[in-house]
C-alpha positions in Angstrom: 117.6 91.9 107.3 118.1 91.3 111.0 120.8 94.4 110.8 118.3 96.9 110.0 115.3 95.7 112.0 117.9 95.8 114.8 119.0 99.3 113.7 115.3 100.5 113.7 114.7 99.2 117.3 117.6 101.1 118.6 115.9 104.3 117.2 113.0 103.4 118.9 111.7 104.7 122.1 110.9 102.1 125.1 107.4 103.4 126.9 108.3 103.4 130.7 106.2 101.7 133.5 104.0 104.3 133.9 103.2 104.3 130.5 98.9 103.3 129.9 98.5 100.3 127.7 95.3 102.6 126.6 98.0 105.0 124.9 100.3 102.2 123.5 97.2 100.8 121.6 96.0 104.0 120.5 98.9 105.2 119.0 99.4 101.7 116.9 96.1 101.6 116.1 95.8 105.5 114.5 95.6 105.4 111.2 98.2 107.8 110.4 100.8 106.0 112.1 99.7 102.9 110.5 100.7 104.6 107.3 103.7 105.9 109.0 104.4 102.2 109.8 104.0 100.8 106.4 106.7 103.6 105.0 109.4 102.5 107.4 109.1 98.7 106.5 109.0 100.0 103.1 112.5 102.1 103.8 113.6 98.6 105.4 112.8 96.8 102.4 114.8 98.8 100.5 117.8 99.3 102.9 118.2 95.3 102.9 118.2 95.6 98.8 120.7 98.4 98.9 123.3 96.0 99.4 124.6 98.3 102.1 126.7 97.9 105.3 125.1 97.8 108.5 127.2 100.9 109.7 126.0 102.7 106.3 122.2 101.9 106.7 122.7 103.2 110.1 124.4 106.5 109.1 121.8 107.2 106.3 119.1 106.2 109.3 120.7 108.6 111.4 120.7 111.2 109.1 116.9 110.9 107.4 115.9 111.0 111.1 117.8 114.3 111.3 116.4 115.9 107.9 112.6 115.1 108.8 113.1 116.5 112.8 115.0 119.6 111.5 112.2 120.1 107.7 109.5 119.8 110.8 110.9 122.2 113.3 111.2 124.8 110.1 107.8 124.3 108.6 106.1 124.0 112.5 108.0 127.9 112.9 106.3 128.8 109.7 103.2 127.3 110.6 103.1 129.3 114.0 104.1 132.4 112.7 101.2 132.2 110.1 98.7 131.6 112.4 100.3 134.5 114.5 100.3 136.4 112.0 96.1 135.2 111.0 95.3 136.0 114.3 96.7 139.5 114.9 96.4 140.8 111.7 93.2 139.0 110.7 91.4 140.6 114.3 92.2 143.8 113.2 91.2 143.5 109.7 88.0 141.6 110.9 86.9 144.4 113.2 87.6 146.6 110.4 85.3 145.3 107.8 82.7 144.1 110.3 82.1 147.6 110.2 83.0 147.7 106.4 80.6 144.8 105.9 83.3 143.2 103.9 82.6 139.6 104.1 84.9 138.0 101.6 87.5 139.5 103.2 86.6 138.0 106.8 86.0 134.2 105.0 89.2 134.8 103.7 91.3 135.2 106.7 89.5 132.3 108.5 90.5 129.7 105.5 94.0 131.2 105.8 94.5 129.4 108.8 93.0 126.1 107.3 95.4 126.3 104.7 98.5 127.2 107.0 97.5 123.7 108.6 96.9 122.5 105.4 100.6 123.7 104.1 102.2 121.8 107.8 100.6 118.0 106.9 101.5 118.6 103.0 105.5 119.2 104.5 105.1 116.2 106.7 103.7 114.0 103.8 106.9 115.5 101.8 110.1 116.2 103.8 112.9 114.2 103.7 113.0 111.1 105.6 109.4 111.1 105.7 109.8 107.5 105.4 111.0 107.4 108.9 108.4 109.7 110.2 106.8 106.5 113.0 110.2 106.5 114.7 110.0 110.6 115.3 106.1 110.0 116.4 106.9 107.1 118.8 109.4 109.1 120.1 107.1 112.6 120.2 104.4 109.9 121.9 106.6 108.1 124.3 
């Protein structure tokens, strides 16, 4: 058990000196990353079950971390790129039936965006190594 808490506190990032205590306490006390907390013990729990090697627990570590950074960066991309897209074709289109008087068509373009945001927590919820996801916010944080 010791091997993989020790494993995780490598992975961890260290707040430097200049760090606010104010932003240490915030960030463990958000709820989210309270439930990002509970998943890696969880992932802990079940690395010390595995019956795996230290060095093996570390490799599959290192490589969750990987999938969930690299499923965000792609889904982030997608998420821009929508609300890019929402914003320059959704102006036109508003201007267009302002004058058209088209009101669904202007609600729908708004809720677009809310479900482009929507569509970037439901991939954080689900990509891979999701259980790992406190580590990559500690280290987005600090």
């Amino acid at each position: 058990k010791s091997d993989v808490i020790n494993l995780v506190i490598e992975k961890m990032p260290i707040p430097d000196e200049k760090t606010p205590w104010e932003n240490i306490f915030e960030f463990k006390s958000n709820a989210d990353n309270k439930g990002r907390f509970a998943g890696l013990r969880s992932w802990g729990n079940k690395s010390v079950n595995s019956g795996l090697t230290a060095p093996e627990i570390n490799d599959e570590l290192e490589y969750l971390l990987y999938q969930y950074q690299r499923s965000l960066e792609l889904h982030k991309i997608k998420f821009h790129l929508g609300i890019l897209q929402t914003f320059v074709i959704g102006t036109s289109e508003l201007i267009e039936n302002l004058v058209k008087l088209k009101f669904s068509v202007i609600a729908k373009g708004l809720f677009s965006a809310q479900q482009s945001k929507a569509d970037l927590l439901t991939a954080e919820l689900t990509a891979p190594g999701n259980e790992l996801s406190y580590i990559y916010k500690a280290r987005e944080a600090f």
